[in-house]
C-alpha positions as CSV (number, residue, x, y, z in Angstrom):
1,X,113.8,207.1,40.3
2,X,112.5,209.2,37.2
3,X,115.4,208.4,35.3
4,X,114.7,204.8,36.0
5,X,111.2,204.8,35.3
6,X,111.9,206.1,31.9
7,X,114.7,203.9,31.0
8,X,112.4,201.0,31.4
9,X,109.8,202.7,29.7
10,X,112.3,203.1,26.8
11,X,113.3,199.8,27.0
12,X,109.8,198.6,25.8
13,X,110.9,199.8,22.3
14,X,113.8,197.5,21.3
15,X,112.1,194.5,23.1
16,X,109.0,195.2,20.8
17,X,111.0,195.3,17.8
18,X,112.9,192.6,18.5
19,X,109.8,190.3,19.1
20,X,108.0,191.5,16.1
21,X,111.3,190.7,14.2
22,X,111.3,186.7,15.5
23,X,108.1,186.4,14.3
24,X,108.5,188.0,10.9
25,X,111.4,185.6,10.2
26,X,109.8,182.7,12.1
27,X,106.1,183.7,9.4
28,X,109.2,184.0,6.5
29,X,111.0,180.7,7.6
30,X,108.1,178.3,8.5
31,X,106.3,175.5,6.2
32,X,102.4,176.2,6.6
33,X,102.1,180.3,5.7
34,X,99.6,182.1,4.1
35,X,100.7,181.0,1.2
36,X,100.9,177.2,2.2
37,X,97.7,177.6,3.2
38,X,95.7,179.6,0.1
39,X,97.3,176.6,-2.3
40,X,95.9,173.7,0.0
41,X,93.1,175.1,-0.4
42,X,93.0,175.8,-3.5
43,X,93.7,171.9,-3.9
44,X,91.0,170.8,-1.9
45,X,88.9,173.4,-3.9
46,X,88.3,175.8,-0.6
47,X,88.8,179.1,-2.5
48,X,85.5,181.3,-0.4
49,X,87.6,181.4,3.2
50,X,90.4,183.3,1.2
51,X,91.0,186.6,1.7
52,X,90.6,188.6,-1.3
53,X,88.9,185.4,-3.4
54,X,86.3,185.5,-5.6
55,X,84.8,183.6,-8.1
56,X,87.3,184.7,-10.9
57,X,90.2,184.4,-8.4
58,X,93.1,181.6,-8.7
59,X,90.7,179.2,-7.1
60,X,89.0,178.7,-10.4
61,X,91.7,179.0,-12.5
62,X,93.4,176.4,-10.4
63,X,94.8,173.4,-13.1
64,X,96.9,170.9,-13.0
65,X,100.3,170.9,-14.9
66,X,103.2,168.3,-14.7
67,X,105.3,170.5,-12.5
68,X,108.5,169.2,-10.7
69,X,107.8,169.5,-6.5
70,X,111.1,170.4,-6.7
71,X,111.2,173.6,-8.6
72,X,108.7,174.9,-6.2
73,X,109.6,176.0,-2.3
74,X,105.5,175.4,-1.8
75,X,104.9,172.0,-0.5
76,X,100.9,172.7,-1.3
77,X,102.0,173.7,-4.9
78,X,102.2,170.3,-6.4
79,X,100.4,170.2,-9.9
80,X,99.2,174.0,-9.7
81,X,99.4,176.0,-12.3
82,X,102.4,178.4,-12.1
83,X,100.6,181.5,-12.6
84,X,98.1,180.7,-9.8
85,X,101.2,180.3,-7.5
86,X,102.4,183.3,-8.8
87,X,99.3,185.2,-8.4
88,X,98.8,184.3,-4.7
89,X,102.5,185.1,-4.0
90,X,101.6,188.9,-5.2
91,X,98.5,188.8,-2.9
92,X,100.5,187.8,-0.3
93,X,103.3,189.9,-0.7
94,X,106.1,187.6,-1.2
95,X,106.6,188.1,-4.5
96,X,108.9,191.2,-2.8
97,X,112.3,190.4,-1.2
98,X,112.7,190.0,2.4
99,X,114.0,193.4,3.2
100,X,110.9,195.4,1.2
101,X,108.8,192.9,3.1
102,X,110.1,193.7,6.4
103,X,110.2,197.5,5.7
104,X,106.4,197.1,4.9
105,X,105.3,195.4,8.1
106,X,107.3,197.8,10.0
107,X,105.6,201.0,8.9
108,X,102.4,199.2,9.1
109,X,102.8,198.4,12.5
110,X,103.7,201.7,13.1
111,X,100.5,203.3,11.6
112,X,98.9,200.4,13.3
113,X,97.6,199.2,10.4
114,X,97.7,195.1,11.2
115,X,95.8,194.1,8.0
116,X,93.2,191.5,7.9
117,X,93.3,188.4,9.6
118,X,93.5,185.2,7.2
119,X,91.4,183.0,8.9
120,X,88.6,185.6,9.6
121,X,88.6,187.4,6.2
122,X,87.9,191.0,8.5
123,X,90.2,193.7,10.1
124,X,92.7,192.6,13.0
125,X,92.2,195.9,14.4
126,X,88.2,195.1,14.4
127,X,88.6,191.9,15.6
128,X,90.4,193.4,18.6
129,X,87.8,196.3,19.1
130,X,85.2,193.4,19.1
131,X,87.1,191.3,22.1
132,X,88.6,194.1,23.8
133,X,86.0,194.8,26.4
134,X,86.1,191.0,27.5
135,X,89.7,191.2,27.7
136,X,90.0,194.3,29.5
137,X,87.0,192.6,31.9
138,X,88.3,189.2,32.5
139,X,91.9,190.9,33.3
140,X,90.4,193.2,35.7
141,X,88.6,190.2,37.4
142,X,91.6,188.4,37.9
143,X,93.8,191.0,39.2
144,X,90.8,191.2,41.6
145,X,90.7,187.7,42.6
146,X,94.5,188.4,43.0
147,X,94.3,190.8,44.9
148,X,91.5,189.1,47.5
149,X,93.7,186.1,48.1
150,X,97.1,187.3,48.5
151,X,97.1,190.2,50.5
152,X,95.4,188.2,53.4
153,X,97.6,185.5,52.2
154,X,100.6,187.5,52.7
155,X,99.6,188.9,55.9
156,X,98.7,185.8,57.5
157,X,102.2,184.1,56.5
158,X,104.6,187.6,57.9
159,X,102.2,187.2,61.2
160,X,103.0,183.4,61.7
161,X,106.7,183.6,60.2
162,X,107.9,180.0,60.6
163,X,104.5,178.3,61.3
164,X,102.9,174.9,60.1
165,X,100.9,177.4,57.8
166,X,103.6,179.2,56.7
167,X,106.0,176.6,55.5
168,X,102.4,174.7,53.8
169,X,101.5,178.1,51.9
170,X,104.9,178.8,50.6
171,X,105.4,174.8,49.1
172,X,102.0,175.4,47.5
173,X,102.7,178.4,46.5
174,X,105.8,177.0,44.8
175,X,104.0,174.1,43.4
């Protein structure tokens, strides 16, 4: 039984890695990243809810050159000067290739060092320290709740195997 605890306790490993992989390629492959979204804003003149942004920051320096949409993979980089593209690539990171990119988040991860959030401008790790303690609570509630309905539940249904109640609970338990 040991043996089989800890091979499913090992087995959390690949199946993290394998998730946090999807969604590095699904962040890599996507229209609408962080970069996407810096250069809409940018465009719409929305440079304060960046991260890293400042009054001398690409927002500012944000002009408009006859660029080809073509020559850029940016959809939001229509008419923006190259450099400011260039410069928010760099924040971003992916002015790196794929594989230094992925090495990066992986030993990040693994210091647990998550980064900050792009639509709060502050610390993933703080902004799970702040909601933590409601999501420990409301967990702990339902697993309560749980608890109070389906252990009478269950008892009730073995005691009247086959009744009117029985077969009711089990199709709406299904439904």
């Amino acid at each position: 039984m040991a043996a089989y605890f800890l091979r499913r306790l090992l087995l959390i490993i690949p199946t993290l890695w394998a998730i946090i992989t999807l969604n590095f390629f699904i962040v890599q492959i996507a229209p609408g990243g962080p970069v996407d979204q810096a250069l809409a804003n940018i465009q719409f003149g929305q440079t304060t809810g960046l991260p890293g942004s400042s009054a001398d920051s690409a927002g500012s320096r944000a002009s408009v050159s006859h660029l080809n949409p073509a020559d850029n993979q940016y959809r939001g980089a229509r008419g923006l000067d190259p450099e400011v593209i260039a410069e928010i690539k760099q924040r971003y990171g992916f002015d790196k290739p794929l594989w230094q990119r992925y090495g990066e988040m992986l030993w990040n991860y693994l210091r647990l060092d998550f980064g900050d959030s792009l639509f709060r401008s502050a610390s993933v790790i703080g902004l799970i320290k702040e909601s933590l303690p409601v999501s420990i609570s409301l967990g702990l509630w339902s697993t309560l709740i749980i608890y109070l309905v389906s252990i009478p539940l269950g008892i009730r249904k073995a005691v009247r195997n086959g009744s009117a109640f029985d077969v009711w609970s089990s199709a709406f338990i299904i439904i």
